[in-house]
N, CA, C and O atoms as CSV, one atom per row, in Angstrom:
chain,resi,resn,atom,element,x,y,z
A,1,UNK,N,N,-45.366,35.613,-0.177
A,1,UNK,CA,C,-45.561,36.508,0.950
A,1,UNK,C,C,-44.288,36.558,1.794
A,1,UNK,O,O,-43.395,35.753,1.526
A,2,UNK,N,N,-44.111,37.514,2.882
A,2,UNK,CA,C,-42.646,37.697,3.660
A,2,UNK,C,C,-43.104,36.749,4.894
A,2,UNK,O,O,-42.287,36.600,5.803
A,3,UNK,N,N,-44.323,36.118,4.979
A,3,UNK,CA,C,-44.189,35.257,5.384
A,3,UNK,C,C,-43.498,33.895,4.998
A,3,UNK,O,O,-43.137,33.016,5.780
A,4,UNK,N,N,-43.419,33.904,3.979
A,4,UNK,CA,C,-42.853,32.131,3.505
A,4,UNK,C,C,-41.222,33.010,3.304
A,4,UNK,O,O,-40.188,32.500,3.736
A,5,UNK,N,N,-41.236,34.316,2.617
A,5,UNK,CA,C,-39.761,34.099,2.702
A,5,UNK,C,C,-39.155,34.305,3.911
A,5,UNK,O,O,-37.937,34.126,3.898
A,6,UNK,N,N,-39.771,34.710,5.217
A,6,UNK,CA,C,-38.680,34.677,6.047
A,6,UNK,C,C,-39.032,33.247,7.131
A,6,UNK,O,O,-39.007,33.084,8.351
A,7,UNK,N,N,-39.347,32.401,5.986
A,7,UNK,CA,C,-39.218,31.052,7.005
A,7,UNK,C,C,-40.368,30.803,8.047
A,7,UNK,O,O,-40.198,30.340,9.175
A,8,UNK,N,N,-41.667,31.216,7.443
A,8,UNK,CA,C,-42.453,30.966,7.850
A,8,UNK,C,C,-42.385,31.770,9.419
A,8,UNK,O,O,-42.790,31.301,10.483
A,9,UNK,N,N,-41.732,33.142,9.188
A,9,UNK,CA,C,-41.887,33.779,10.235
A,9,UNK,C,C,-43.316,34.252,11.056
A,9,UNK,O,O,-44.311,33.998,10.378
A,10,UNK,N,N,-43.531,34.698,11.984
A,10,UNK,CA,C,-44.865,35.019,12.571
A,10,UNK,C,C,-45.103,36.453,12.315
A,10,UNK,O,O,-44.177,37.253,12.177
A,11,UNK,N,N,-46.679,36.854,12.235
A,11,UNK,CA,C,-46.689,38.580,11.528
A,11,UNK,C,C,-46.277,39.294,12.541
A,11,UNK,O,O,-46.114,40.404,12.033
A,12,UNK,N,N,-45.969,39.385,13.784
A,12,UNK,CA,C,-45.497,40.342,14.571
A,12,UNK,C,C,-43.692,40.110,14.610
A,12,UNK,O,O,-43.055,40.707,15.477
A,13,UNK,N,N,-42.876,39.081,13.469
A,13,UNK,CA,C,-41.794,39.436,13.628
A,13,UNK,C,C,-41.384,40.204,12.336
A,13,UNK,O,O,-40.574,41.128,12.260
A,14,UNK,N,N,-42.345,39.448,11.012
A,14,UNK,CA,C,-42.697,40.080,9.810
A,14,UNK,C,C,-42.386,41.863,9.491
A,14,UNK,O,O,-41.709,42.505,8.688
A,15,UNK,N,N,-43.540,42.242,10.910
A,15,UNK,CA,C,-43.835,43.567,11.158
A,15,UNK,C,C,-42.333,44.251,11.633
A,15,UNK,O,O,-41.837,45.252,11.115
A,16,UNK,N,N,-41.856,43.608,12.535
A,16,UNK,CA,C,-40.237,44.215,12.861
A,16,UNK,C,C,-39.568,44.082,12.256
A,16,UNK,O,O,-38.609,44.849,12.340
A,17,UNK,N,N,-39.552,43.094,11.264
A,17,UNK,CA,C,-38.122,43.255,10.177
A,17,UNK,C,C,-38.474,44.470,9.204
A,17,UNK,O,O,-37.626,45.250,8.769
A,18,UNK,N,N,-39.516,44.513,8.986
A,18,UNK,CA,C,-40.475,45.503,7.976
A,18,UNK,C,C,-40.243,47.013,8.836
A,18,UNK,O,O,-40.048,47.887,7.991
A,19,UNK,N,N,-40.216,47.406,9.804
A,19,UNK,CA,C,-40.541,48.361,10.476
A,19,UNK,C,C,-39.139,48.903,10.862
A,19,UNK,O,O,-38.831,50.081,11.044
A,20,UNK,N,N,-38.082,47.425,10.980
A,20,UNK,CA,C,-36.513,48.504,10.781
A,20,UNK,C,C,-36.112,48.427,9.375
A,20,UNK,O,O,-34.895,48.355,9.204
A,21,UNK,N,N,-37.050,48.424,8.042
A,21,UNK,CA,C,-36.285,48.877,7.250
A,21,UNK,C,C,-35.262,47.270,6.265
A,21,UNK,O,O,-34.504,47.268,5.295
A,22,UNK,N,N,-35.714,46.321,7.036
A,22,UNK,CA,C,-34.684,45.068,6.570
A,22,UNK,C,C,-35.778,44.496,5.265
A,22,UNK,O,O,-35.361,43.692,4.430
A,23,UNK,N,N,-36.792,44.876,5.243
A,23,UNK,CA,C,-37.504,44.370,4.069
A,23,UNK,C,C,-37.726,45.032,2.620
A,23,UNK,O,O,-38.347,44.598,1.650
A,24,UNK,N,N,-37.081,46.110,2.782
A,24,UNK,CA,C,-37.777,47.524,1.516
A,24,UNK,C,C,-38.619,47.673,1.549
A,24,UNK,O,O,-39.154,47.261,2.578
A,25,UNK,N,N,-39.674,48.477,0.363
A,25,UNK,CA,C,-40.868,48.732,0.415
A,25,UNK,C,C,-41.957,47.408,0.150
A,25,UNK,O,O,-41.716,46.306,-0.343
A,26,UNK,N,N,-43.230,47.966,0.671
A,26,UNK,CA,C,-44.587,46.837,0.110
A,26,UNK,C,C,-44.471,46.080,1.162
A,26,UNK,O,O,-45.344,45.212,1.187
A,27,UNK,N,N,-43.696,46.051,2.105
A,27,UNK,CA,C,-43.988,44.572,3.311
A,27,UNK,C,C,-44.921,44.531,3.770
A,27,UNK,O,O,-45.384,43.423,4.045
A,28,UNK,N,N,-45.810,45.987,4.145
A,28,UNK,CA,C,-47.024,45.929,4.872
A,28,UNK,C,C,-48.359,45.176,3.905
A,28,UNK,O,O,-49.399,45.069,4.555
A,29,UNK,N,N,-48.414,44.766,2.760
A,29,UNK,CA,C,-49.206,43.889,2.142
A,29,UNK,C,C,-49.204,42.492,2.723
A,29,UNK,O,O,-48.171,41.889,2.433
A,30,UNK,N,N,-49.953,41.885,3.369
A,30,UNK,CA,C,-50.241,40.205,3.623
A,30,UNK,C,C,-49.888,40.189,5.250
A,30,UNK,O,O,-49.851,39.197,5.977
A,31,UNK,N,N,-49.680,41.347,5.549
A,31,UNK,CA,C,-48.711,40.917,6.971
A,31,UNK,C,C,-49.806,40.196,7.861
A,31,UNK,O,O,-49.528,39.208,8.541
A,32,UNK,N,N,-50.987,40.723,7.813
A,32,UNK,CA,C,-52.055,40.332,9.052
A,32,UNK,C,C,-52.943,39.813,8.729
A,32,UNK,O,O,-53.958,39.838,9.426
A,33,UNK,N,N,-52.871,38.919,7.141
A,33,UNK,CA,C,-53.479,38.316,6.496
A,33,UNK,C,C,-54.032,37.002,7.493
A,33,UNK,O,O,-53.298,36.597,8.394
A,34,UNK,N,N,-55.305,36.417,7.263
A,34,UNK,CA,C,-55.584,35.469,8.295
A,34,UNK,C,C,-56.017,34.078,6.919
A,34,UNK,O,O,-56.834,33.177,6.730
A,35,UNK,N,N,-54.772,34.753,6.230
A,35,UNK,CA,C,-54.735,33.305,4.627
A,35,UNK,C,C,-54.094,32.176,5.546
A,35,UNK,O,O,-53.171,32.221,6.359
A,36,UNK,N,N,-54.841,31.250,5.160
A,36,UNK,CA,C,-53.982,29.911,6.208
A,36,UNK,C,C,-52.714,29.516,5.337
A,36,UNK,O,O,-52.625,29.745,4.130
A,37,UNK,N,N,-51.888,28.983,5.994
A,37,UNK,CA,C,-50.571,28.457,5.486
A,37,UNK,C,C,-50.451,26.956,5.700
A,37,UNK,O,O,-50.389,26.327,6.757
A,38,UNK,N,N,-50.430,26.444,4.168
A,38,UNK,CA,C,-50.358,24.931,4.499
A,38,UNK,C,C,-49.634,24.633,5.641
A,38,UNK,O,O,-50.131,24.396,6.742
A,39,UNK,N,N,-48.308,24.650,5.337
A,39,UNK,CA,C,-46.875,23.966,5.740
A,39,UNK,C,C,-47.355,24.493,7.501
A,39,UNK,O,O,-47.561,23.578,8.298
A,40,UNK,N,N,-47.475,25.699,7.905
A,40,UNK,CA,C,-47.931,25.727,9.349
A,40,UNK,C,C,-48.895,25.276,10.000
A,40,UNK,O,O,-48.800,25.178,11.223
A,41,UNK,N,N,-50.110,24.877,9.291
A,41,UNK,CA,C,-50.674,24.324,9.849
A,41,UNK,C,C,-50.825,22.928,9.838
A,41,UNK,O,O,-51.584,22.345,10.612
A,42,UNK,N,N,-49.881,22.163,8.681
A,42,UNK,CA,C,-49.376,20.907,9.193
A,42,UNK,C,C,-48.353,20.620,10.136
A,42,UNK,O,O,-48.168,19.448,10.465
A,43,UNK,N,N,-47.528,21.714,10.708
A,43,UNK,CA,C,-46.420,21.795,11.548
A,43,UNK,C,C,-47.447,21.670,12.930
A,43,UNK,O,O,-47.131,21.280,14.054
A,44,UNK,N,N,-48.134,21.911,12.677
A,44,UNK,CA,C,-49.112,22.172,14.443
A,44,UNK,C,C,-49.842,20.811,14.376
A,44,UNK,O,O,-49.962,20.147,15.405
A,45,UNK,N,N,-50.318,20.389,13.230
A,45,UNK,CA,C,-51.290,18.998,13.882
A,45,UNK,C,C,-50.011,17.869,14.639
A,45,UNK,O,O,-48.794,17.711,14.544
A,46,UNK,N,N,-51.275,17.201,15.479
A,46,UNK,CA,C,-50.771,16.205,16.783
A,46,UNK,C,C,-51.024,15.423,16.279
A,46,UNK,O,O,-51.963,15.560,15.495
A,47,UNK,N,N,-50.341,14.053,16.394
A,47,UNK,CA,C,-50.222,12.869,15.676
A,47,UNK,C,C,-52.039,12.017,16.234
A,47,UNK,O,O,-52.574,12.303,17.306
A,48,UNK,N,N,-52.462,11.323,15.526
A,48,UNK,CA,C,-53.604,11.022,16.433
A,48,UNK,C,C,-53.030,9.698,16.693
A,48,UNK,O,O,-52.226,9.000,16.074
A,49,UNK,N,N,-54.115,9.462,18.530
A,49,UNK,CA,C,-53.874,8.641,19.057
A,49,UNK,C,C,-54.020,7.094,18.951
A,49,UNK,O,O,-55.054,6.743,19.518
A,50,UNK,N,N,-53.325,6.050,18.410
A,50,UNK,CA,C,-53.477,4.760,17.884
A,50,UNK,C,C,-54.534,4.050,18.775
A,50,UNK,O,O,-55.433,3.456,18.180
A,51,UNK,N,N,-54.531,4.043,20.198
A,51,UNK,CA,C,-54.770,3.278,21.233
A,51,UNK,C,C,-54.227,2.090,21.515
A,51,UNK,O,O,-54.772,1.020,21.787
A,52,UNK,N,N,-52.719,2.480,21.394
A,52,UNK,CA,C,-52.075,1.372,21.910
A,52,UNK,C,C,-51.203,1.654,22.914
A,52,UNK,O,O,-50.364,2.555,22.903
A,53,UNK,N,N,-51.457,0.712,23.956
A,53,UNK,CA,C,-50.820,1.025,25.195
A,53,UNK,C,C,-49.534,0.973,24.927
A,53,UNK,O,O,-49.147,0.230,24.025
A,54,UNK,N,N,-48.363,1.988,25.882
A,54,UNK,CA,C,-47.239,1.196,25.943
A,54,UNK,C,C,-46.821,0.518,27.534
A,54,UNK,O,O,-47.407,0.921,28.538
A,55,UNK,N,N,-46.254,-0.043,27.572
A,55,UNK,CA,C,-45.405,-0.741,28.689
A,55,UNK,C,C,-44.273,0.137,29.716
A,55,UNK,O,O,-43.213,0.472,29.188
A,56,UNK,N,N,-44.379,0.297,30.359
A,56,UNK,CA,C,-42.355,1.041,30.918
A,56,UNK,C,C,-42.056,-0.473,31.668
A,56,UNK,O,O,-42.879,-1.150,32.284
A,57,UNK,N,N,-41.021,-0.694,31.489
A,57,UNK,CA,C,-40.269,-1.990,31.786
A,57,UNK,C,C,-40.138,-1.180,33.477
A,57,UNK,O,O,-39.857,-0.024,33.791
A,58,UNK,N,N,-40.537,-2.582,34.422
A,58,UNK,CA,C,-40.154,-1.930,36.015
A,58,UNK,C,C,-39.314,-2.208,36.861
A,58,UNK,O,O,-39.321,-1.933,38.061
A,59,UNK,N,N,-38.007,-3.175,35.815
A,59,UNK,CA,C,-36.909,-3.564,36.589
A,59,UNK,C,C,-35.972,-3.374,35.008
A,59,UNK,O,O,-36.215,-3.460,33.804
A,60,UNK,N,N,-34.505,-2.994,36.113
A,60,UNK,CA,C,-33.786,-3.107,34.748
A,60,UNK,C,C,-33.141,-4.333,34.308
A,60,UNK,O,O,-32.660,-5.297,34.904
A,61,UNK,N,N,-33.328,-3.876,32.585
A,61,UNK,CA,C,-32.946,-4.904,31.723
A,61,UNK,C,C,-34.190,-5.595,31.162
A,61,UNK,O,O,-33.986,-6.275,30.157
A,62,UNK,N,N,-35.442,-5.545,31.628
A,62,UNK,CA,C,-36.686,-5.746,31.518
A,62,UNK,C,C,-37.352,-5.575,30.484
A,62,UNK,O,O,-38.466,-5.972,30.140
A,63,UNK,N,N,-36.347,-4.755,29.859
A,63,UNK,CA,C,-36.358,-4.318,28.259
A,63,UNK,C,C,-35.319,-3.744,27.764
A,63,UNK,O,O,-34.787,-2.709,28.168
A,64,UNK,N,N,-35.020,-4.395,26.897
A,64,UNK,CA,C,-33.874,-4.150,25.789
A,64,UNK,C,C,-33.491,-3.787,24.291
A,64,UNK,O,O,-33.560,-4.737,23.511
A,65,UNK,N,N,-33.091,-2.545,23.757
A,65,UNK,CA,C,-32.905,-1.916,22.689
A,65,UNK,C,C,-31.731,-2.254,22.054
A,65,UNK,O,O,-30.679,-2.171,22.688
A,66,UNK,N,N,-31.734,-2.672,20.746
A,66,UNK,CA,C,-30.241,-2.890,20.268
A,66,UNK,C,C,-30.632,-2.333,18.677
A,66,UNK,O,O,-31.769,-2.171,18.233
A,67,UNK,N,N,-29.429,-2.112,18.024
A,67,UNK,CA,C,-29.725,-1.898,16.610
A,67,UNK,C,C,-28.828,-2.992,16.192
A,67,UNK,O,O,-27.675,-3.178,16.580
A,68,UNK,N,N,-29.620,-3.802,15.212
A,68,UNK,CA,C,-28.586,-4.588,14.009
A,68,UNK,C,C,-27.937,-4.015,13.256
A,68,UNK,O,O,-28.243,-2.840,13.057
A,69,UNK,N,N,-27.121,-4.421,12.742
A,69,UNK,CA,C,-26.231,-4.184,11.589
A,69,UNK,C,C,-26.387,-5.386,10.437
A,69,UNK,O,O,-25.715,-5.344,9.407
């Protein structure tokens, strides 16, 4: 679909590339299709919540980040 080839574009930008002519013919097939799209609708889920608190350190130095080597 000109959805996956233009990068998982949205159908109302679909429709403007299609509508000046940047797509050739047949674009208007799938445009307003309500087919779900894997890859987007794993782009939208929210991580679920662990229930683990975090901390903010309330003085500095109170916590400290380093990377090893």
């Amino acid at each position: 679909s000109w959805h996956d080839r233009c990068g998982h574009l949205n159908p109302a930008g679909v429709t403007r590339l299609g509508k000046s002519g940047r797509l050739g013919k047949g674009w208007e097939e799938n445009v307003g299709s309500k087919a779900k799209c894997i890859p987007c609708l794993e782009g939208k889920t929210r991580r679920k919540n662990t229930g683990e608190g975090t901390t903010r350190a309330t003085r500095p130095f109170e916590v400290i980040s380093v990377d090893l080597w």
